[in-house]
Each structure stands twice: as C-alpha cells, then as structure tokens.
N, C-alpha and C positions, 0 to 999 in steps of 0.2 A: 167832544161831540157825542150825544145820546147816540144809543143804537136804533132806534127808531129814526133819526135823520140819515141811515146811514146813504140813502140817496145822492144828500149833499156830501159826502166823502168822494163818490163816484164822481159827483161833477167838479169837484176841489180837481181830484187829479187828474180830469180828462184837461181840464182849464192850464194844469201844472205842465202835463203832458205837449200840449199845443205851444204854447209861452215859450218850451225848453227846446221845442223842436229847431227854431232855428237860431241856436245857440254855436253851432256845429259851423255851420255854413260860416255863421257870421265869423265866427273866431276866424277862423281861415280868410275872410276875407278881408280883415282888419289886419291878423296878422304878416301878410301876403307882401304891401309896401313898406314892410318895416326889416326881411327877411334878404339878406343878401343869398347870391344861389350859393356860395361856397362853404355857407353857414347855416342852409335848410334843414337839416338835418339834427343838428346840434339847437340850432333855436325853435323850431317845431317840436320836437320833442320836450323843450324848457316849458312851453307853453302848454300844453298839453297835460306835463306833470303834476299840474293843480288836481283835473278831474281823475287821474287817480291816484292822488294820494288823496282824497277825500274819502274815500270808501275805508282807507285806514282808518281814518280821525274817528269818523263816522263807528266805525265798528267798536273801537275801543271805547270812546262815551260814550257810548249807547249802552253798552254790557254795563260799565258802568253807574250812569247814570238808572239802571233799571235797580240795580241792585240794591244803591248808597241814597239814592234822592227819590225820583218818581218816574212812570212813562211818561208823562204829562210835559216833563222838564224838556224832554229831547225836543218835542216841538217848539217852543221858545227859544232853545238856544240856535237850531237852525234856522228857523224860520225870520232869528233877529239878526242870523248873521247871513242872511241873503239879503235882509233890503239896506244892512250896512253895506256891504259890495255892491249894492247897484247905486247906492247914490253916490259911490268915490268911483266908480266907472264911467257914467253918466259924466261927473266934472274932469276927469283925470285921464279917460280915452280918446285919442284923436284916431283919425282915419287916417293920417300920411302923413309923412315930415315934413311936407310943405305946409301941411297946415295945421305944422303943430308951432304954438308960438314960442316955446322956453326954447328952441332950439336955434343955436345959432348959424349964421350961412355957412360956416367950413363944416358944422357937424351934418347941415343940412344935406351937402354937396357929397356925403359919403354915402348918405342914406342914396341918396335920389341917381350916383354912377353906378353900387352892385345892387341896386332892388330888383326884386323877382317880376315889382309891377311898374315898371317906372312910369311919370307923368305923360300924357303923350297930347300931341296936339292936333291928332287926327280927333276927327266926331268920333263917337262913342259907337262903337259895332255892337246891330243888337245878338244876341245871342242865338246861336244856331242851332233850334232844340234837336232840329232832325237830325243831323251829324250827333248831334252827341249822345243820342235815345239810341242809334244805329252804331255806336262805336262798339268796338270790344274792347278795348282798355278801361272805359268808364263801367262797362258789365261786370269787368274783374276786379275793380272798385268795388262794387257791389257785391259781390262774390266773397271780398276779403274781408268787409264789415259785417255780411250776415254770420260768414265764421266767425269771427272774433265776439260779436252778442249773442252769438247763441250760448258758450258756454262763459262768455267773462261777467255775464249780467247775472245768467243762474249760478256762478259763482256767489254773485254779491248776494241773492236771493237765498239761494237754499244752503250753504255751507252751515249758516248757524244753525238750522234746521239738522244738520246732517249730524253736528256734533250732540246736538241734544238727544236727539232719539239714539243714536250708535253707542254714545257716549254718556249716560245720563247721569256719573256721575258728578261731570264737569258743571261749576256755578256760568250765573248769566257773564261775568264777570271777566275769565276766562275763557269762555267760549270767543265774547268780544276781542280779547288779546289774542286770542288764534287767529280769529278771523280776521283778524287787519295786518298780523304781523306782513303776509305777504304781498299786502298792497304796499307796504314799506320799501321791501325787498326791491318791488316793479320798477317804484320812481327811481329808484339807485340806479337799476340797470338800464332804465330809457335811456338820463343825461348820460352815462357811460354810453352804451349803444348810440346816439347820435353823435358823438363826439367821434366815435368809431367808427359809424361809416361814413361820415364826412369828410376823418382821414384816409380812406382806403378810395374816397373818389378824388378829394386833389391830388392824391398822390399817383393819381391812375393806376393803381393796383386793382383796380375794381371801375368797370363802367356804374353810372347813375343806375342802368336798368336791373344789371345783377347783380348791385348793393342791396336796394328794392326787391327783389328775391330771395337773396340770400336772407335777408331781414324776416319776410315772411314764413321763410322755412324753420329756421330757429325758434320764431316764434309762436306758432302753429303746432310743430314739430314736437318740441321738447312738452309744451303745455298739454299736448295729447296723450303722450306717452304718461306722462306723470299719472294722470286725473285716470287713462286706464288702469292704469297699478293700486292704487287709492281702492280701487274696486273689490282686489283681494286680499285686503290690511284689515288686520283689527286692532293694531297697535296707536292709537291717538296722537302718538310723538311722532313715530315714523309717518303717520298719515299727513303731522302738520309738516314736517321737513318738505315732503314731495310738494304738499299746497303750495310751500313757498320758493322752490323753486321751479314749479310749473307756472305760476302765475307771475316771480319775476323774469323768467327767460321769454313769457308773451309779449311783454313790452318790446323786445324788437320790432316785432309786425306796427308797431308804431313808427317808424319808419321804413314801414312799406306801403303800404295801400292808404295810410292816411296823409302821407305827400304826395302821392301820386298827382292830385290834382294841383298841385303847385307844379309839380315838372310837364305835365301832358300840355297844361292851358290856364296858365297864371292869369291872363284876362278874363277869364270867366269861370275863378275859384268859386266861385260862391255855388253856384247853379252848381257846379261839377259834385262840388262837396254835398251841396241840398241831396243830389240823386243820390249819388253814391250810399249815401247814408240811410238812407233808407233801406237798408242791409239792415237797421235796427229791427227790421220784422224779425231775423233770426231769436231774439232776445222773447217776442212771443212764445215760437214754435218752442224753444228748449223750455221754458216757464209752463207749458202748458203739458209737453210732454212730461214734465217733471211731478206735475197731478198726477197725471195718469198713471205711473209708477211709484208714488210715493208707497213707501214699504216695502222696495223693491231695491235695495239701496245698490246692488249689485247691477241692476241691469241699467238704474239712470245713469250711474259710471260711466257703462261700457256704451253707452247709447253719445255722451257727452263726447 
C-alpha cells in the first residue's frame, strides 16, 4: 500500500482492531461448556497458549522473512493463514457438547456432568449489568488485564526496537530470534502453571481464590523485577536471559485474572470477559508512554 493511501492503513486497523475485539469474550465463551471446573485451569491455559505463542512464530518469521525474502511476504503469510483458520473454525467449532454432533452420548454425558456451564432449563437470565459494573471482583479483572497489556503488549511492540537501537550490531534476523525465544519460554510455563494450580486446588493445598493470587503474584511479580534490571544491562545475552524469564514466569497471571470469570460467573462469561478486557487500554497508555521516552531506554524500563 502507497504511502499516500496511508489513510486506508489507519482504517485496515481500526476495522482489524474492532473484528479482534471480541475474540476474547468469545473464546471464553465457547470455551466455558467444554471446561470441566477441576480441569479450568490446565484447559484454559491449553487454549489460550495459541495467542502466545504466536508472537514467538511471528517474531522469528518476520526477522526472518525481512532479511532472506521481503516485507511484503509477512503480509501474505499471515494474512493467508488467518482466513485458513477462520474457515476450519466456522465448520470445526460448536458451542457445546450437546450440540456437537461427532460426539457420542457417554462422551456427551461427561462433558455436560463436570461443565462449568451446564445446559439448564430455566429461561435464559438476562444479564445483570449493574451488579457487575458495581462489583469489585470484576474491577480487579480489570485491573489485572490493564497490568498485564500495559507491559506484554509493549513487550511485543518495542523489544525489537530496543535491540536495534541498544544493540545495532545485531541482524533483523536475530533480533527476531531474541525476540520470540521468550514467548516460547511462556507457553511451556502456562501448560506447566495450569496443570499446577489445578493440582494444588484438587488437592486442597490451596483454595481456588489464592491459587488465583498466588498466580497473579508470580506472575506480575517476577516479570517486574526482571524488565526493571534489564534497565541497567548492557550486556544483550544477559538482557535476553531476564526477557525470557520475565516473560515466561508472566504466563502464570494467566491463571489468574483471566479465569476469574469462569469461577465468579460462568453464566455470563462472555460479558464478564468483554469488560474485563478492556483492561487492553493499558496496552495504549505504555505504547504511548513508550513515544514519549524513546531514547530514554533507561527510564521506559523503569516506568514499565
């Protein structure tokens, strides 16, 4: 696309933007009837591990793809393997075991005794905006996605930026393999981490609620400390070590605030998740402050 249309860029991604927005909600909501409660944890996290390891793929093709083929390429290969995943979704996703057809009545009878959302035969309650705009648990929802996009999104954002200018003698190439190794790193530790506090609540070593915390702290926690040390490196190795172990030990907080809405109020995931999520403003505010200090590599750190 000329730079004279760049207009239509702006409205490509406001349009991409809108489209992706309830991607979130939905996931959750689809995957809600399919999630047994003793298993939220461990399958939540399964499903989830898509959207990041994608920022790995993404990094590494990309570095490469700039370096060995063209810019031009990246768009085509993702762009062709998004509307391949929407049309095997579109035939291949059902909403609930009951009405899914490849599934037989004993497998069905498993899904439909531990689901989170089972079938019910009461009318359909509409949704209770005011309780839930008035809750504090759904606030702290909000609270624990703005943290987490403020600094995981200006990770995805400025990291390659950070290697080039700090680091210039690193190729696009390499920057790309920095920059994804530790979205690798993350998915390993989510399916560990859910498998782990899922056993630490059947086993009542740990209540649901400060599984759910302890998740958050770890995850919040260790990713802070990292990215502030990062501040006073100039060694490139040691700076990718901490990237990737700040950014895999954040995948805990993936089982914390983003089940939450399966455990507060599994009949009305969706809405729970829509508000919640919009905690994406965070991912603004650090993107923008990130302008404001460019060339200030020390203070975006310590601000992050």
């Amino acid at each position: 696309m000329e730079f004279d249309h760049i207009w239509l860029i702006h409205l490509y991604r406001f349009v991409q933007g809108s489209v992706e927005a309830i991607t979130v909600p939905a996931l959750n909501g689809v995957v809600s009837p399919w999630t047994p409660a003793y298993q939220r944890s461990q399958l939540m996290t399964l499903a989830y591990a898509g959207v990041y390891f994608s920022p790995a793929v993404a990094s590494i093709t990309t570095g490469a793809c700039l370096c060995y083929v063209s810019w031009s390429s990246i768009m085509y290969i993702y762009g062709g393997a998004g509307v391949v995943w929407s049309v095997f979704y579109a035939f291949f996703a059902f909403q609930s075991p009951e009405k899914h057809p490849g599934l037989c009545e004993a497998e069905r009878a498993i899904f439909l005794s531990h689901s989170s959302s089972r079938p019910r035969k009461t009318l359909v309650q509409k949704t209770p905006w005011c309780k839930i705009l008035t809750s504090m648990p759904v606030w702290a929802m909000f609270v624990g996605a703005f943290c987490r996009c403020f600094v995981f999104v200006m990770l995805i954002m400025q990291v390659q930026q950070y290697y080039k200018d700090v680091y210039p003698h690193l190729n696009s190439a390499m920057i790309g393999l920095l920059s994804g190794i530790p979205h690798v790193f993350m998915v390993v530790l989510m399916l560990i981490g859910g498998n782990v506090f899922d056993y630490l609540v059947n086993k009542n070593l740990l209540s649901r609620t400060n599984s759910r915390k302890l998740a958050e702290t770890l995850g919040f926690g260790v990713m802070g400390a990292c990215i502030l040390a990062i501040g006073f490196l100039n060694d490139y190795v040691v700076v990718a070590v901490l990237f990737c172990v700040g950014v895999a030990f954040s995948a805990f907080s993936i089982s914390g605030y983003q089940l939450n809405p399966l455990d507060i109020a599994p009949k009305f995931v969706g809405p729970l998740t829509g508000i919640s999520r919009t905690g994406t403003a965070g991912s603004i505010v650090s993107t923008l402050l990130a302008a404001k200090t460019v060339g200030e590599t020390h203070v975006s750190l310590h601000i992050l």
